[in-house]
Steps between C-alpha positions, in 0.01 A plus 500: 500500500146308553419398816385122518149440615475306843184376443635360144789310681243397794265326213809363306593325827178328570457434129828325479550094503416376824816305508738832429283672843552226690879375369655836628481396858610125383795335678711464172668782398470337108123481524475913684771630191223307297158644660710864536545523122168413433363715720682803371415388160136505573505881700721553181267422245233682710667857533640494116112413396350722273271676682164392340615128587493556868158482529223515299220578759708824545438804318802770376452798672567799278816733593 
C-alpha cells in the first residue's frame, strides 16, 4: 500500500477553489456536503497524479 504524501494533500488544499476552503465551515449543511466533495475531489486528483504532473520544478530522484 502507498502512503499518501502530506505535503501533496497540504498543496491540494490551498490550491483548491477558494469557495470549497471556505464553504466547509459554512452554516448550510447543502453548501459544506458541496465544498467537502470538492475538496476531496481536488486532494483526489492530487494524490492519483502522475507523478511528473506534480510539479515540474521538481526533479525524480533515482531509486
Amino acid at each position: 500500500m502507498e502512503r499518501i504524501d502530506t505535503s501533496t494533500v497540504a498543496h491540494a488544499i490551498l490550491d483548491a477553489p477558494g469557495w470549497a476552503r471556505v464553504g466547509i465551515t459554512a452554516p448550510s449543511s447543502c453548501l459544506r456536503e458541496d465544498a467537502a466533495l470538492e475538496l476531496a475531489r481536488v486532494i483526489a486528483d492530487a494524490v492519483n497524479a502522475p507523478v511528473s504532473a506534480r510539479s515540474p520544478e521538481q526533479s525524480t530522484l533515482p531509486l
